[in-house]
C-alpha positions in Angstrom: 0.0 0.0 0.0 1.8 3.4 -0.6 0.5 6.4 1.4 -0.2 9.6 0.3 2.4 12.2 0.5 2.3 16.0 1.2 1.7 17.0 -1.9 -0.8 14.8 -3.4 -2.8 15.2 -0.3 -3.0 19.0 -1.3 -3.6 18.3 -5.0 -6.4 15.9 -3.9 -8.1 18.4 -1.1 -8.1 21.1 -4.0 -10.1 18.5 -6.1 -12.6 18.1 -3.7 -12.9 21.8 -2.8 -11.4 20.9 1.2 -9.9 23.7 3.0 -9.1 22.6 6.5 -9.2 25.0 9.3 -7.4 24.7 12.7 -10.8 25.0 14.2 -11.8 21.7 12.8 -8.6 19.6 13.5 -5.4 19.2 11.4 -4.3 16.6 8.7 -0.7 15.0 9.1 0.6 14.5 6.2 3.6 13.5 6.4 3.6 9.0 5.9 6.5 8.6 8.2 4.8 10.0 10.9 1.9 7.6 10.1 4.0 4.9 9.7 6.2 5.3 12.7 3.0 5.3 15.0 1.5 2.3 13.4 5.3 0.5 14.1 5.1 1.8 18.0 1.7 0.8 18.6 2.9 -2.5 18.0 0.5 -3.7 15.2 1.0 -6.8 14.7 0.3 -9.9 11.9 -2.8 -11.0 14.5 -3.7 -7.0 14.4 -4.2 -7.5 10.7 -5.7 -10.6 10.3 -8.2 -9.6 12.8 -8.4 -5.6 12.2 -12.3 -5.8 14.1 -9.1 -5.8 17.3 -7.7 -2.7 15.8 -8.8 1.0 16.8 -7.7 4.2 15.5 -9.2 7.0 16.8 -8.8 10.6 15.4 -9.9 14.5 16.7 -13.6 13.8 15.6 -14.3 10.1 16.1 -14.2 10.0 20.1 -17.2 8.1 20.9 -15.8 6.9 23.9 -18.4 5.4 25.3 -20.2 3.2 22.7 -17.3 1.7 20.7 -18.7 -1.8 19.2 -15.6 -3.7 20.0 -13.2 -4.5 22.5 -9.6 -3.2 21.0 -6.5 -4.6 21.4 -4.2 -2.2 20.0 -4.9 1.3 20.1 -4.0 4.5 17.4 -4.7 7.8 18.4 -4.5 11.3 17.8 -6.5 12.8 20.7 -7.8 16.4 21.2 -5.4 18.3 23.7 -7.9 19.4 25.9 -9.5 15.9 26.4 -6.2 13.4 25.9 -5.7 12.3 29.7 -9.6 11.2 30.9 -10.0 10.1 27.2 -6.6 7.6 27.4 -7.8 7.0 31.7 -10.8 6.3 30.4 -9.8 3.7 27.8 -7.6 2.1 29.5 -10.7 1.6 32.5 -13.3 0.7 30.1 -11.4 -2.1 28.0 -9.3 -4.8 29.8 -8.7 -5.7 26.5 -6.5 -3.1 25.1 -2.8 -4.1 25.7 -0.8 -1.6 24.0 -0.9 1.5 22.2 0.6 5.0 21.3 -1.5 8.5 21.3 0.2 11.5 19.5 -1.0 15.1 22.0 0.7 17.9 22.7 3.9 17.9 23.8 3.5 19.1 27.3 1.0 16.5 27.8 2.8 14.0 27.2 5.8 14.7 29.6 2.7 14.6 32.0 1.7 11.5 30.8 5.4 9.9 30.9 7.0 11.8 33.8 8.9 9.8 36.4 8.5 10.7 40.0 11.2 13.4 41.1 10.3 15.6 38.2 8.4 19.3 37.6 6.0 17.2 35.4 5.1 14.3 36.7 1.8 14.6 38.7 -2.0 13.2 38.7 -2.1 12.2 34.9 1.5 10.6 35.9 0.3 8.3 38.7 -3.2 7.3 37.8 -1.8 6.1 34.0 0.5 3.9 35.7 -2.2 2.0 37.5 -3.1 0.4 34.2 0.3 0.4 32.2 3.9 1.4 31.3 4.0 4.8 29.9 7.1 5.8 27.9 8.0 9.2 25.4 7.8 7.7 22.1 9.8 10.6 20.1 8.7 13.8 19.1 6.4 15.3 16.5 6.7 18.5 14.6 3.9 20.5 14.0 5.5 21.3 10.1 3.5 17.7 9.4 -0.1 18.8 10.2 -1.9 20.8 7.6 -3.4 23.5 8.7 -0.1 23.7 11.0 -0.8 24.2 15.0 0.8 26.7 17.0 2.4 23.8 19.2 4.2 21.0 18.8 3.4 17.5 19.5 4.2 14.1 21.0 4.0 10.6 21.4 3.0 8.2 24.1 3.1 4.7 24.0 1.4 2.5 26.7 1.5 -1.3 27.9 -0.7 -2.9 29.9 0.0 -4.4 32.8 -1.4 -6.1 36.1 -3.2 -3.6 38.3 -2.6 -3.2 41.8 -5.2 -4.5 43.0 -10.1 -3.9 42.3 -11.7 -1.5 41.8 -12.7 -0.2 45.2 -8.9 -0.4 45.8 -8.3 2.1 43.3 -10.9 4.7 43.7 -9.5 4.8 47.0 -5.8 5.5 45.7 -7.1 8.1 43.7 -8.7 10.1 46.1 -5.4 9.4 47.5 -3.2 10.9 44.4 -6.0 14.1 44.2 -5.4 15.3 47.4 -1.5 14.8 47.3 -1.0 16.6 44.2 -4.0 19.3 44.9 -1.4 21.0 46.9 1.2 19.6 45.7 4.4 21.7 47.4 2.8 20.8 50.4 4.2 17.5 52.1 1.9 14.9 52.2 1.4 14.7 56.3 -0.5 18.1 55.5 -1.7 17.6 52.1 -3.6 14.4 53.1 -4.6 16.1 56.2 -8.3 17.2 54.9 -8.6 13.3 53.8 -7.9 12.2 57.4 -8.8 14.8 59.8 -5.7 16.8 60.8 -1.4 16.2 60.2 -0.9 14.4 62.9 -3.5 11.4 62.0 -2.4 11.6 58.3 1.4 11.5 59.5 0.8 8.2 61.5 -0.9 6.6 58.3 2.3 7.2 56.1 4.5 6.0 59.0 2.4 3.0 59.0 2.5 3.0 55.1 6.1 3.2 55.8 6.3 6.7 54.0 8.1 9.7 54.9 5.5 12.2 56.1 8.0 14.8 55.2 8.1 14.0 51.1 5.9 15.2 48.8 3.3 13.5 46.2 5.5 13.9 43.3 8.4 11.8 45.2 5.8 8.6 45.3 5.2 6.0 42.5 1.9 4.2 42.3 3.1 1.2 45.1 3.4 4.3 47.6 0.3 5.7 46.8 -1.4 2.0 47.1 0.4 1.3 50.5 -0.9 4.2 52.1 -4.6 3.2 51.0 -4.0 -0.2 52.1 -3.6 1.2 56.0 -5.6 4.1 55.8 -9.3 4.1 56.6 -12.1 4.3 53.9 -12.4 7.3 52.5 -15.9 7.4 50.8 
């Protein structure tokens, strides 16, 4: 199959009277970028034989919430303003979907990929890595959209993997990650404090969780986050 390039694209949007408008979404156009993304996400000889597996997603086809099938492998390019609950989301909804790459802005996806320790790791951080692996995939210039945006973007790729533990456990750990990061230069003894009823009772819970009351959310991985919930009293 040869892709369209650049130019053809353009010759074949001027046939069909098509001006796109940055208001309405933006065409890449360049085939590496396509192709790269397809070879990230993974897709597979079993993707193609059984492509009913396979979901692509673009700006304008996010019905979320009433897809027919159960992907495995996912390909998306997801609004900016939506990307994190729309990949939370997915990764909830379908136990199914295993791996997977989504091209956002750049910014969101050092939030989606950041390590503990950094300025951008936070809430999107934490909460992705209760269903998978989240890695920087390489970097996308905004020189292959048509119209071209005013920022450039990146890519995410994602792996499933065991979660810590049901689904009660891990409303509770996010209640957990919200308050941590809602103030999140505060350390958690006092952060959590509103969750638990003053510092002192939130300190004895990390000390139990064997956390320092003294660090901060972004120090914590996920494991932190789900020993303090396993010691700490229901929240809800």
């Amino acid at each position: 199959m040869t892709l369209l390039g650049a130019a053809q694209i353009r010759e074949l949007a001027a046939a069909l009277d098509l001006k796109p408008s940055k208001s309405l979404g933006h065409f890449v156009i360049d085939s590496n970028v396509c192709t790269k993304i397809v070879r990230i996400a993974a897709v597979g000889p079993t993707d193609i034989e059984h492509p009913e597996n396979l979901t692509v997603l673009n700006q304008d086809a996010l019905t979320i919430q009433s897809l027919p099938i159960d992907p495995t492998v996912l390909v998306a390019n997801l609004p900016y303003n939506v990307s994190v609950p729309v990949l939370l989301h997915l990764l909830e909804k379908f136990e199914s979907l295993r791996t997977g790459v989504v091209m956002v802005q750049a910014e969101v996806a050092d939030r989606l990929a950041a390590k503990p320790g950094t300025k951008e790791y936070g809430i999107p951080s934490v909460k992705a890595a209760w269903w998978a692996e989240v890695k920087g995939a390489g970097s996308v210039s905004r020189s292959v959209f048509w119209p071209a945006p005013n920022v450039d973007s990146k890519l995410v790729s994602f792996t499933r993997r065991q979660t810590p533990g049901d689904e009660v456990l891990r409303r509770k750990v996010f209640t957990i990650i919200d308050a941590a990061f809602a103030q999140r230069r505060k350390m958690l003894r006092s952060a959590l404090s509103g969750l638990y009823g003053s510092s002192s009772s939130a300190e004895e819970i990390l000390k139990r969780a064997d956390i320092d009351p003294t660090l901060r959310g972004e120090a914590l991985e996920i494991s932190s986050f789900c020993a303090i919930a396993a010691v700490a009293p229901d929240i809800f």
